[in-house]
C-alpha beads as a LAMMPS data file, in Angstrom:
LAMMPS data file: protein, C-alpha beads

402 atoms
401 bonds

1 atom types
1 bond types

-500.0 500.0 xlo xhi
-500.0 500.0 ylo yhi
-500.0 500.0 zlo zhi

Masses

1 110.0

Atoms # bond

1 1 1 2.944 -2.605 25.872
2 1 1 0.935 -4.246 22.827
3 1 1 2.197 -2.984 19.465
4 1 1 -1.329 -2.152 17.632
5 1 1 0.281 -1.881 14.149
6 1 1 -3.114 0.786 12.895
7 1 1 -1.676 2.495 15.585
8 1 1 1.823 2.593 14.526
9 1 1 0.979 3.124 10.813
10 1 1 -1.097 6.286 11.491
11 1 1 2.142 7.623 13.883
12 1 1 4.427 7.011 11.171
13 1 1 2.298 9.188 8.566
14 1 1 1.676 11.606 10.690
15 1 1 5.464 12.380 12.032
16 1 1 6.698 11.858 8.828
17 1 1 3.854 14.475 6.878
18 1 1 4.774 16.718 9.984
19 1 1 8.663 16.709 9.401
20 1 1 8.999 17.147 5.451
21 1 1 5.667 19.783 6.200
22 1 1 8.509 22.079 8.379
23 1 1 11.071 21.444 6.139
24 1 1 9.481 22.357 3.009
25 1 1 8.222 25.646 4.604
26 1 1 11.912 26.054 5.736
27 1 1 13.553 25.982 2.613
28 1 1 10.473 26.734 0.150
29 1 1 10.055 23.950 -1.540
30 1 1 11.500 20.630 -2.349
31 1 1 13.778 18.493 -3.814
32 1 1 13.578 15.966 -6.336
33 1 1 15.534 14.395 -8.592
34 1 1 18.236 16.714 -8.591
35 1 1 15.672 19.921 -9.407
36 1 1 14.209 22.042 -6.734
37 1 1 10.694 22.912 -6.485
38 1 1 9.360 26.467 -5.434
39 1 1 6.039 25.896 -3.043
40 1 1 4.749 28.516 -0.854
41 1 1 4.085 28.176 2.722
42 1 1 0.672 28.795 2.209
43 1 1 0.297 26.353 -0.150
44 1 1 2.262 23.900 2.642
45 1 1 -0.228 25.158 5.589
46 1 1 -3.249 24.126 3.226
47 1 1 -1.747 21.069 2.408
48 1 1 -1.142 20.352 5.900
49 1 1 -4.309 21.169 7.361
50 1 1 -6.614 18.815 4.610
51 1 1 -3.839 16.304 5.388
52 1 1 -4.425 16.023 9.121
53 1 1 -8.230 16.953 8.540
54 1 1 -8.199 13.553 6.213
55 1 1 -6.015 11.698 8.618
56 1 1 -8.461 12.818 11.835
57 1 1 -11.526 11.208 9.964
58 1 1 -9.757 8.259 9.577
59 1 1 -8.626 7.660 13.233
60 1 1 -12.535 8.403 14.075
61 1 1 -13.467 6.239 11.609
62 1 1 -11.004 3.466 12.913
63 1 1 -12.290 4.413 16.693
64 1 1 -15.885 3.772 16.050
65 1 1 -15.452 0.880 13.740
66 1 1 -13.950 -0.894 17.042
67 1 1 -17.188 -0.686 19.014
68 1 1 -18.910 -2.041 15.460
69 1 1 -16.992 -4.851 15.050
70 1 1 -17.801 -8.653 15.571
71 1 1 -16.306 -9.451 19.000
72 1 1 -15.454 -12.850 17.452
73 1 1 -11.822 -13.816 16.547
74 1 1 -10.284 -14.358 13.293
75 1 1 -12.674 -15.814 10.758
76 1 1 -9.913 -18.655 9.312
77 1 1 -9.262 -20.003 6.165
78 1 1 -8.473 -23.812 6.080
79 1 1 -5.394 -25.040 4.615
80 1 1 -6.393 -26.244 1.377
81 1 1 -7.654 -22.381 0.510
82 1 1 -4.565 -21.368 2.009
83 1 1 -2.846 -24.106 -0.390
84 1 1 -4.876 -22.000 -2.933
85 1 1 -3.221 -18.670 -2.286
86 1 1 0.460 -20.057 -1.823
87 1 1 0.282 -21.781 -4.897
88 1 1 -1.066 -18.839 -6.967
89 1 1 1.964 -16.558 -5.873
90 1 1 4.553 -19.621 -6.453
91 1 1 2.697 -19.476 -10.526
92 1 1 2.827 -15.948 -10.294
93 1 1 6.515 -15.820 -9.504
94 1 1 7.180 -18.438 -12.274
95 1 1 5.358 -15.779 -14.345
96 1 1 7.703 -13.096 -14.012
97 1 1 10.732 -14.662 -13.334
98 1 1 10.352 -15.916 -17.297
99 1 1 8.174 -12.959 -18.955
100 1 1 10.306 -9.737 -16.772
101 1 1 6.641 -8.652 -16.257
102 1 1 5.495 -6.865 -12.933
103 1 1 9.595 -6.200 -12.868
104 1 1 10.708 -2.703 -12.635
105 1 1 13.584 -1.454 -14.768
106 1 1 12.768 -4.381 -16.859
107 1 1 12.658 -3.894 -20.881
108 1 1 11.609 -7.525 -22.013
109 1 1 8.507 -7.492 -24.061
110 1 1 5.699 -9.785 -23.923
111 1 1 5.092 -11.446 -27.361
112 1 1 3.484 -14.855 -26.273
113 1 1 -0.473 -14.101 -26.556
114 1 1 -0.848 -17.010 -23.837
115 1 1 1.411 -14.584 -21.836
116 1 1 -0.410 -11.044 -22.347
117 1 1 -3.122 -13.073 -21.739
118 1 1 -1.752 -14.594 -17.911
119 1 1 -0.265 -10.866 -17.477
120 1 1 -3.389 -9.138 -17.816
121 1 1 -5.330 -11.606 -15.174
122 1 1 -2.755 -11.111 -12.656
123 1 1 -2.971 -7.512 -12.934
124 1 1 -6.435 -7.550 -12.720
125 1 1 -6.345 -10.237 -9.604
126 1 1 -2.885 -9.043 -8.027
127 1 1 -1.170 -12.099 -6.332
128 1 1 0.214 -9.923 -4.110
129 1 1 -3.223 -7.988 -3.126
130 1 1 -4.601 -11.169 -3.120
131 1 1 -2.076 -12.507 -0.681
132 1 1 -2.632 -9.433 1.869
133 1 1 -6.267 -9.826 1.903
134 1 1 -6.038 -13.593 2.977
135 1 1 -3.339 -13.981 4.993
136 1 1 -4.704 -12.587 7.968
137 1 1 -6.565 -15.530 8.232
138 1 1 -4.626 -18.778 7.748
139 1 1 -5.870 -20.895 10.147
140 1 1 -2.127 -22.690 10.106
141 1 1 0.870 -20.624 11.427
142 1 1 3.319 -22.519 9.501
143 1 1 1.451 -21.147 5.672
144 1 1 0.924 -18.028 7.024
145 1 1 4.470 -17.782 7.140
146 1 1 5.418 -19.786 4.182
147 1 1 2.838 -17.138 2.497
148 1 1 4.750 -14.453 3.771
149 1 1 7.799 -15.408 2.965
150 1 1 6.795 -15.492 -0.319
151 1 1 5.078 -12.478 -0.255
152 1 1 8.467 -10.853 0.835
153 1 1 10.627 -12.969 -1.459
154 1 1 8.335 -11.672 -4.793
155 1 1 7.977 -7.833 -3.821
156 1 1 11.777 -8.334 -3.341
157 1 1 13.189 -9.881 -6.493
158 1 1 10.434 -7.409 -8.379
159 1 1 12.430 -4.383 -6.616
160 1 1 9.837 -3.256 -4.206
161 1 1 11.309 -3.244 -0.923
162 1 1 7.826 -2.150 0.198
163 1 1 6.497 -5.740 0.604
164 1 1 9.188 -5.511 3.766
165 1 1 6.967 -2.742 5.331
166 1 1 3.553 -5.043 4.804
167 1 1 4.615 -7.782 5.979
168 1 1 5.363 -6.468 9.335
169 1 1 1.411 -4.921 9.433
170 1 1 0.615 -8.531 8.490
171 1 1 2.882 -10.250 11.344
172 1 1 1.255 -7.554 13.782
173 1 1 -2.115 -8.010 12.723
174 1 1 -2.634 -12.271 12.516
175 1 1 -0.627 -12.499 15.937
176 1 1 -2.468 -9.694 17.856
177 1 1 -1.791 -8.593 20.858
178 1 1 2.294 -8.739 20.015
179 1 1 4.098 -7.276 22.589
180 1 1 6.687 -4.712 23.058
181 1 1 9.711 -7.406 23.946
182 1 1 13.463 -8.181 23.219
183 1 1 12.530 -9.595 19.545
184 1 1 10.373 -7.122 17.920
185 1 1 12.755 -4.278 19.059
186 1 1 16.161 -6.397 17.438
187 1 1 14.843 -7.276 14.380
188 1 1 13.710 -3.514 14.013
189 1 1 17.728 -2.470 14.382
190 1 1 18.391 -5.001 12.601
191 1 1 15.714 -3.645 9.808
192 1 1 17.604 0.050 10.260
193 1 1 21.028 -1.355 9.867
194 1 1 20.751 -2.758 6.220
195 1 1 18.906 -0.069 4.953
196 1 1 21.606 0.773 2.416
197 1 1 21.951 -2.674 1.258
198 1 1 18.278 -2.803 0.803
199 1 1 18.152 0.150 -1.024
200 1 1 21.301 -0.878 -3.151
201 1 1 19.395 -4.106 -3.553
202 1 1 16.229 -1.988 -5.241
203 1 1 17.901 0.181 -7.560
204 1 1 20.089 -2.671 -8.925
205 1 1 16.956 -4.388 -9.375
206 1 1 14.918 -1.292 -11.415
207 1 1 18.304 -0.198 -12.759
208 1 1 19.585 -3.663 -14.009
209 1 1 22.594 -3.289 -12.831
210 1 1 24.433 -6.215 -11.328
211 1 1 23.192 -6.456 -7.632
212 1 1 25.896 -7.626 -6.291
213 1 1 28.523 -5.488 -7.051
214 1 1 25.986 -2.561 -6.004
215 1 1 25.454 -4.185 -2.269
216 1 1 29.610 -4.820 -2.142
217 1 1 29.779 -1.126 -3.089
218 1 1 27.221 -0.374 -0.462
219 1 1 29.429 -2.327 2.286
220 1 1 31.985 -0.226 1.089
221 1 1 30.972 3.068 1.401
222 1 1 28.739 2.172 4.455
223 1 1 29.073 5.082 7.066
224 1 1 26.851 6.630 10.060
225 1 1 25.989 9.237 7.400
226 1 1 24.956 7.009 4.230
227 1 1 22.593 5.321 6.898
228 1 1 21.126 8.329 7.967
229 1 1 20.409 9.374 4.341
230 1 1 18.706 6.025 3.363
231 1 1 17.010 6.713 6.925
232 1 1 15.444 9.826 5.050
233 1 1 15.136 8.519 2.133
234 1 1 12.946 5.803 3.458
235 1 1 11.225 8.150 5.832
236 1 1 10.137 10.421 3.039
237 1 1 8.293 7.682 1.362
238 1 1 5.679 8.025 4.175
239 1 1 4.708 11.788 3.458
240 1 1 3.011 12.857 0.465
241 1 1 2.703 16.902 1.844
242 1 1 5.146 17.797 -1.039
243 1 1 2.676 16.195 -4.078
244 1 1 -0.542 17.871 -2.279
245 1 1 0.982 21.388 -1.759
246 1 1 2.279 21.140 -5.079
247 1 1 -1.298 20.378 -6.466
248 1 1 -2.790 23.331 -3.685
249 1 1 -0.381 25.815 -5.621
250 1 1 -1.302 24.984 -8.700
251 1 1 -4.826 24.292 -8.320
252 1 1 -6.553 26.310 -10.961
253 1 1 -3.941 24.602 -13.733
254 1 1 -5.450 21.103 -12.381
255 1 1 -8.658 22.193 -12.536
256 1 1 -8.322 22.654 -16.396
257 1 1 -6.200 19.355 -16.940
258 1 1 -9.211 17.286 -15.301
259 1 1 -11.525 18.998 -17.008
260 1 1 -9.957 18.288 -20.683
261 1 1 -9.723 14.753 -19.340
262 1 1 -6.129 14.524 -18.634
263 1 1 -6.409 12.679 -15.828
264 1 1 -9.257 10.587 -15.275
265 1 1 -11.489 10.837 -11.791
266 1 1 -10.855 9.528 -8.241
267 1 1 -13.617 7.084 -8.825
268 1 1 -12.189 5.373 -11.949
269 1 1 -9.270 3.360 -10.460
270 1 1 -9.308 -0.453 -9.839
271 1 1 -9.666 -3.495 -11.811
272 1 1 -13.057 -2.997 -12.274
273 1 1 -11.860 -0.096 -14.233
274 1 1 -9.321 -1.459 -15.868
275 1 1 -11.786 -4.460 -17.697
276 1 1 -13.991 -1.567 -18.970
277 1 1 -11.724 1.074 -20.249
278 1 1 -9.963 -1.576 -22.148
279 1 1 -13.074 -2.949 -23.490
280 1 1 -14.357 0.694 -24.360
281 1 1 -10.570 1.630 -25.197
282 1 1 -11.079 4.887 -23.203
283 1 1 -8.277 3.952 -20.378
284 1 1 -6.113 7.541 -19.193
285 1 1 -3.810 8.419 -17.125
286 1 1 -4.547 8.851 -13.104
287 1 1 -3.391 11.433 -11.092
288 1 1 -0.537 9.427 -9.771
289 1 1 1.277 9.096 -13.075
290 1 1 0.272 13.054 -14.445
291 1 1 2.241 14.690 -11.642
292 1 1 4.884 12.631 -12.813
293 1 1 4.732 13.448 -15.862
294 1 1 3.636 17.064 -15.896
295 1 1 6.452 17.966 -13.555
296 1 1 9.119 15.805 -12.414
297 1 1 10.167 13.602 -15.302
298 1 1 8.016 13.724 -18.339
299 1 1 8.006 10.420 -20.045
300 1 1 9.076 8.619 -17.139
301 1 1 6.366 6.175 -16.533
302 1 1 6.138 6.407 -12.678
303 1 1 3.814 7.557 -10.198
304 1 1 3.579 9.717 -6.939
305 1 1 1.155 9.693 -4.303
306 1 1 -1.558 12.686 -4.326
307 1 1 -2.831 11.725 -1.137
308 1 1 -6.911 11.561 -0.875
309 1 1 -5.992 15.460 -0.020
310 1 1 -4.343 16.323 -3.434
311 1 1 -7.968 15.740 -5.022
312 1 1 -9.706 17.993 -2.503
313 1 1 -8.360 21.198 -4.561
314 1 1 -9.170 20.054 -7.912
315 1 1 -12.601 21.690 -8.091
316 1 1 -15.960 21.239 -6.309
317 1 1 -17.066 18.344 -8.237
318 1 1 -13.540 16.388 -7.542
319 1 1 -14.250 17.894 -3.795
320 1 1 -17.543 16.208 -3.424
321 1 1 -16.840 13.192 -5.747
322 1 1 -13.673 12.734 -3.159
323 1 1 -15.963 13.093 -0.096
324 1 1 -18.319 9.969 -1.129
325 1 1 -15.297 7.853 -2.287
326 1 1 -13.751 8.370 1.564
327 1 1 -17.185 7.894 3.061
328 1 1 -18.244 4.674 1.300
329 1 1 -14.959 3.212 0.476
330 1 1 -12.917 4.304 3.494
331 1 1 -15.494 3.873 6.434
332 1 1 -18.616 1.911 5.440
333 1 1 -16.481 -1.178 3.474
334 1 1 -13.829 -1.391 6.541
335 1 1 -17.145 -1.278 8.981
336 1 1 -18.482 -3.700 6.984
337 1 1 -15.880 -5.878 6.164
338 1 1 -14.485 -6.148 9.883
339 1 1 -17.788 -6.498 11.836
340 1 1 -17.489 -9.854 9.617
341 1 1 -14.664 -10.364 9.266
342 1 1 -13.011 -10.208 13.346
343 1 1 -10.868 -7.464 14.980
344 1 1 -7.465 -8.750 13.491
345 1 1 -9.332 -7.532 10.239
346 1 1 -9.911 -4.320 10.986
347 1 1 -6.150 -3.627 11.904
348 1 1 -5.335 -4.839 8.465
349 1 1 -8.025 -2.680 6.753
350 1 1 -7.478 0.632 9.079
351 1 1 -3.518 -0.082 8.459
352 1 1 -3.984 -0.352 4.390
353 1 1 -6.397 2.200 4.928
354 1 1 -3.203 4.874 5.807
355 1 1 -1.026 2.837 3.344
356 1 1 -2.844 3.149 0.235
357 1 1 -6.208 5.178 0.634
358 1 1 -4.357 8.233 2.702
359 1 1 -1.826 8.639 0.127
360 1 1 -3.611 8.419 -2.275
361 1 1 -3.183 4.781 -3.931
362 1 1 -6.619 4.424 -4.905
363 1 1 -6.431 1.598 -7.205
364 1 1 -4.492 -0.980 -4.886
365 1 1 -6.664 0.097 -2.470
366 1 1 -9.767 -0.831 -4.226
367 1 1 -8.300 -4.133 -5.720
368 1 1 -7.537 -4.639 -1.915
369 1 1 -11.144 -3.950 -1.044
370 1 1 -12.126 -6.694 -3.461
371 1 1 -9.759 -9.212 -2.760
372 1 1 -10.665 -8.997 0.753
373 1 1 -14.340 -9.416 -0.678
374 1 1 -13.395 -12.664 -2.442
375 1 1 -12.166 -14.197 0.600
376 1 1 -15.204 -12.886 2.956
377 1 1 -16.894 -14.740 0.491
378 1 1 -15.040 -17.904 0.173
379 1 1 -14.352 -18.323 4.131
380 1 1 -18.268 -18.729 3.712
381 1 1 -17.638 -21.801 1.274
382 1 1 -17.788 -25.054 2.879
383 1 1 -14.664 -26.706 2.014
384 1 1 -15.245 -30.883 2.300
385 1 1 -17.884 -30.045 4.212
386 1 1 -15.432 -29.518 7.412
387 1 1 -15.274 -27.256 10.492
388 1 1 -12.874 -28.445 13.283
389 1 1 -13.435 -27.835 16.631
390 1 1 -9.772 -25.841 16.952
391 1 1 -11.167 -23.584 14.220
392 1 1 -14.641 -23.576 15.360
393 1 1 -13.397 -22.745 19.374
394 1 1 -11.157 -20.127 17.662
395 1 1 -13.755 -18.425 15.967
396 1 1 -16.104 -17.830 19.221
397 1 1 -13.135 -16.925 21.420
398 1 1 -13.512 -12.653 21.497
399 1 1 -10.726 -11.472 20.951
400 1 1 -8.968 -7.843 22.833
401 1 1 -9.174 -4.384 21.701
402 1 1 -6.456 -2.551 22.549

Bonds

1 1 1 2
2 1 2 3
3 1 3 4
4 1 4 5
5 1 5 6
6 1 6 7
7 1 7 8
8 1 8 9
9 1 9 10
10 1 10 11
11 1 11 12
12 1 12 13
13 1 13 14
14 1 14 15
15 1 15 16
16 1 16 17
17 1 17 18
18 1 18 19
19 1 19 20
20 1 20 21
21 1 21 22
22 1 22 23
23 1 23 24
24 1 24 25
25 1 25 26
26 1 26 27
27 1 27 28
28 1 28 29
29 1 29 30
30 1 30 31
31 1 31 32
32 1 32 33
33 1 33 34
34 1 34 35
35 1 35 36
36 1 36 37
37 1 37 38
38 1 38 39
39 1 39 40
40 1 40 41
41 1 41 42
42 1 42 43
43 1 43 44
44 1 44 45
45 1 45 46
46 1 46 47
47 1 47 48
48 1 48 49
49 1 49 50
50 1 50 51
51 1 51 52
52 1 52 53
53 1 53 54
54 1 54 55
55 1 55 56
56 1 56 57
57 1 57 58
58 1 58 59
59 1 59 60
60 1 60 61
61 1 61 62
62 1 62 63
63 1 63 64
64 1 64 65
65 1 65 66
66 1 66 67
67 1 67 68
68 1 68 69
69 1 69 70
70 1 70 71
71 1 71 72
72 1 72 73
73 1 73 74
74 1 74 75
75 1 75 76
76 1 76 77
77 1 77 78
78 1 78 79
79 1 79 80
80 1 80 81
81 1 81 82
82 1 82 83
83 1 83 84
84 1 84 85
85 1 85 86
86 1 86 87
87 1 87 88
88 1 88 89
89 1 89 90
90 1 90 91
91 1 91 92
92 1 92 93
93 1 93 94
94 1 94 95
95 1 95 96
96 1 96 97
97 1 97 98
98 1 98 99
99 1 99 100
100 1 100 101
101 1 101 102
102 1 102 103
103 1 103 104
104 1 104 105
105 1 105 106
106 1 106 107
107 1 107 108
108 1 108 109
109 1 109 110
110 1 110 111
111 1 111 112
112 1 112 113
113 1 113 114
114 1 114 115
115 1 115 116
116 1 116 117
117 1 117 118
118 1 118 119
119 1 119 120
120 1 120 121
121 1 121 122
122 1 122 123
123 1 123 124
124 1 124 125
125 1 125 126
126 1 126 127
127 1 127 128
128 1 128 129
129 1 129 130
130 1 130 131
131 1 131 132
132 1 132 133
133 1 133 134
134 1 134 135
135 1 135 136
136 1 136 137
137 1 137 138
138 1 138 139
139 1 139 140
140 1 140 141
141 1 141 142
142 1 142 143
143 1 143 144
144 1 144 145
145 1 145 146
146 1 146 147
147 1 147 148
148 1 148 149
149 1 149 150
150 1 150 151
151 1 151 152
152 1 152 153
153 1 153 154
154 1 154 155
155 1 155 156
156 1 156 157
157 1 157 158
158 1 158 159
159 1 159 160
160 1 160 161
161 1 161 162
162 1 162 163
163 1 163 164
164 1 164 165
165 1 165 166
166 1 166 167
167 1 167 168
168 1 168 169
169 1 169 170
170 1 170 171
171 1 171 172
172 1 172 173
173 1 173 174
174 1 174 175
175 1 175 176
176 1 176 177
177 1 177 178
178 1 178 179
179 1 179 180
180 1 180 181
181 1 181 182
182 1 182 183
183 1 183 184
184 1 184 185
185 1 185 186
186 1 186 187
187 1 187 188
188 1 188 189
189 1 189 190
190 1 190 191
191 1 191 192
192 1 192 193
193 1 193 194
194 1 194 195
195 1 195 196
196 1 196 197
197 1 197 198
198 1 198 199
199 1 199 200
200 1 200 201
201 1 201 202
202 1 202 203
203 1 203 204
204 1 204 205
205 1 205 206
206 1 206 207
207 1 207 208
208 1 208 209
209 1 209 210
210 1 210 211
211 1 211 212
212 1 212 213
213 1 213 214
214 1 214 215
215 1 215 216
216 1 216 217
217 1 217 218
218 1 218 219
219 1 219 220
220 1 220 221
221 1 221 222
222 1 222 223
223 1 223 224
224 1 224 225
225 1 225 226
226 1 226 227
227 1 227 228
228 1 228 229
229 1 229 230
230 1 230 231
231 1 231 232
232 1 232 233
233 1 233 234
234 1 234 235
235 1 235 236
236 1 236 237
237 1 237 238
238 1 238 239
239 1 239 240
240 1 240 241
241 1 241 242
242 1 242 243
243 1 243 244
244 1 244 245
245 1 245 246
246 1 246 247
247 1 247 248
248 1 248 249
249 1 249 250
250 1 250 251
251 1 251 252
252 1 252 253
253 1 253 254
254 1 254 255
255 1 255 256
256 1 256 257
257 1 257 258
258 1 258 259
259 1 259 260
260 1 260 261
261 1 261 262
262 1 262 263
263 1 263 264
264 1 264 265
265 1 265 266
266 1 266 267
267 1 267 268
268 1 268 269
269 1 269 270
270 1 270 271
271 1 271 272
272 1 272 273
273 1 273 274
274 1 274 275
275 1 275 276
276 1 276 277
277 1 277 278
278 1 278 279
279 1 279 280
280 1 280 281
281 1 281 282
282 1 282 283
283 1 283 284
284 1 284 285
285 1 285 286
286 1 286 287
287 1 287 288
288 1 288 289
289 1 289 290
290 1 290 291
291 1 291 292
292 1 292 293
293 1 293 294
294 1 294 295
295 1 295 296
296 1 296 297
297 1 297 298
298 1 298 299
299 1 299 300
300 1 300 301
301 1 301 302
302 1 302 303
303 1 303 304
304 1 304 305
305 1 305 306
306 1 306 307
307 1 307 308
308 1 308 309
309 1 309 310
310 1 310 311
311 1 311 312
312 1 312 313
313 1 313 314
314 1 314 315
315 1 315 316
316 1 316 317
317 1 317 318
318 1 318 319
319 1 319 320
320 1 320 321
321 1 321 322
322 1 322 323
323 1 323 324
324 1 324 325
325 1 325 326
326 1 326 327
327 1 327 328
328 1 328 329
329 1 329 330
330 1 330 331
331 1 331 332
332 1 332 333
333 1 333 334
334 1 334 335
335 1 335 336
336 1 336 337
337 1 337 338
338 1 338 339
339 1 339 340
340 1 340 341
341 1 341 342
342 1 342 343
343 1 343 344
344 1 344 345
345 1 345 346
346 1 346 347
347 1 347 348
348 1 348 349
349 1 349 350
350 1 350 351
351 1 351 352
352 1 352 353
353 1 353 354
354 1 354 355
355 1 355 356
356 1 356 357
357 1 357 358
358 1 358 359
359 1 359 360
360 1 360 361
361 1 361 362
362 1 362 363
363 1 363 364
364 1 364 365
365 1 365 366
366 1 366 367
367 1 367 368
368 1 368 369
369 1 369 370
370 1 370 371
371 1 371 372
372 1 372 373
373 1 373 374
374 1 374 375
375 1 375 376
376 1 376 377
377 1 377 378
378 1 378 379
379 1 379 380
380 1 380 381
381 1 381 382
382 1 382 383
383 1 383 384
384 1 384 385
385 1 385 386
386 1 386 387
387 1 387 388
388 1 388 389
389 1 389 390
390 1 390 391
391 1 391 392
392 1 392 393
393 1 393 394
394 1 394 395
395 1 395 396
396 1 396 397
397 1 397 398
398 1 398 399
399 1 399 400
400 1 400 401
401 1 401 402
């Protein structure tokens, strides 16, 4: 049995929307941060329905896009580009490990103007995004793991535990077809297992609390039942029903809030963004960060995920706007993209395209897009002025679509 990790992805959302969808019309509502939210079940059936009506044009989309794409195999990137991207998330972890920046729970501020100035270029060419996009297609095993490891080790020490989660689409995706054996199955329990650590590890790290009395306190306490709760814990982060129902029941209020420019549109998200509403000073808040702070913890400078649903009930022009972002951005970019970029592609794409687009990450998403851009571009550089034959055999060899 190959693993096809779009495949997986898509299951995962879909179980775990489905779960949290009968337990929130079970109890009414939800729970968060120690206050409980009232949400109709009508509001959960809507929710539910543009949810799976969302998540059906994406497996179509993914399904079609498979008979588009180049029957070629992966498109590589020679080691001195892959050099390139290793060496830019060593500098960026250099960055942060000395400025706090990037870190959650961190409260160092950035003085240096040499160091606003580095902060502000890596947000607006993530590292990490950057790293995604490219790895796919290191033509040496041996940096695609050193790439990942890093990858892992940065997401890590910045407290997202997250960059775990990637990694494994990325593992799936540059060695397809992996299958179903011994190995893939042990390091999953193995995954399961130190859940609590893992999520000891986090919170010590946004907290900034010492993290290793929180993981001895974690071995401590460790029980069947505290792993079944980070289990769930975990397992919610793959719904976003509760946000969208929330938004479906309250619908007409964020109709007004959009249209007194509370929260700015769908469309504006990205770096591209980002360089002009800083040069126009006319940056606001997204959706992500105004359910946050309109309901659950008002100053707290975090965001949710809306899901590309949640903006499907904030008026006709968010409805259409919403429509033409999915289309363009979520089926003729991947279409594009992979038909040039090889079937290993595509699973990335289709796999980010659950991760971020689905719930409603736009901005990743897009910066994603555009990394991924950047290095269809620069695989199209001649480097030296070299093209082995491994490479060159490797890139006419089709590769399967399972």
């Amino acid at each position: 049995m190959v693993i096809n990790p779009f495949i997986l992805v898509f299951f995962i959302y879909l179980v775990s929307n489905s779960y949290f969808f009968v337990r929130g019309v079970q109890h009414g509502g939800f729970e968060l941060l120690g206050d409980f939210y009232v949400v109709s079940s009508e509001a959960y059936f809507v929710a539910i329905l543009t949810i799976f009506i969302v998540m059906i044009m994406i497996f179509l989309s993914y399904v079609l896009a498979i008979g588009k794409v180049n029957g070629k195999g992966l498109q590589f990137l020679s080691d001195k580009k892959s050099w390139l991207v290793i060496i830019y998330q060593l500098f960026y972890i250099t960055f942060f490990l000395r400025t706090g920046a990037g870190v959650l729970g961190a409260e160092r501020e950035i003085t240096s103007s040499l160091d606003v100035g580095l902060n502000y270029f890596f947000k607006l060419l993530s590292p990490d995004i950057l790293a995604i996009s490219a790895m796919v297609f290191f033509n040496s095993k041996r940096l695609f793991y050193i790439s990942i490891s890093v990858f892992v080790i940065s997401m890590t020490m910045r407290g997202w535990m997250g960059g775990v989660y990637i990694a494994g689409i990325l593992v799936l995706a540059r060695f397809y077809p992996v299958r179903l054996s011994m190995l893939p199955i042990i390091s999953f329990v193995v995954l399961i297992v130190f859940l609590p650590f893992l999520d000891a590890l986090k919170w010590g790290i946004r907290g900034g609390y010492d993290v290793s009395v929180l993981i001895s306190s974690a071995y401590d306490v460790y029980s069947f039942d505290v792993l079944l709760r980070s289990l769930e814990v975990v397992f919610s982060r793959f719904q976003h029903i509760n946000n969208v129902a929330l938004i479906a029941q309250n619908n007409i209020e964020f109709k007004e809030w959009f249209f007194s420019s509370s929260f700015r549109p769908i469309i504006f998200n990205g770096f591209l963004y980002d360089v002009f509403c800083h040069l126009t000073n006319t940056c606001n808040m997204n959706l992500n960060g105004f359910i946050v702070e309109k309901f659950y913890d008002p100053g707290g400078g975090w965001n949710v995920d809306p899901g590309l649903s949640g903006w499907l009930f904030l008026g006709s022009v968010n409805f259409l706007s919403t429509i033409l972002v999915f289309v363009f951005f979520g089926v003729f970019f991947p279409w594009y993209l992979s038909n040039r970029l090889g079937f290993n592609f595509l699973l990335v794409i289709y796999s980010l395209n659950c991760v971020y687009f689905l719930h409603g990450w736009v901005a990743p998403y897009f910066n994603f897009l555009f990394c991924s851009f950047l290095i269809f571009v620069l695989i199209r550089v001649r480097w030296s002025g070299q093209t082995t034959e491994k490479t060159q055999s490797r890139l006419e060899k089709p590769m399967p679509r399972e």
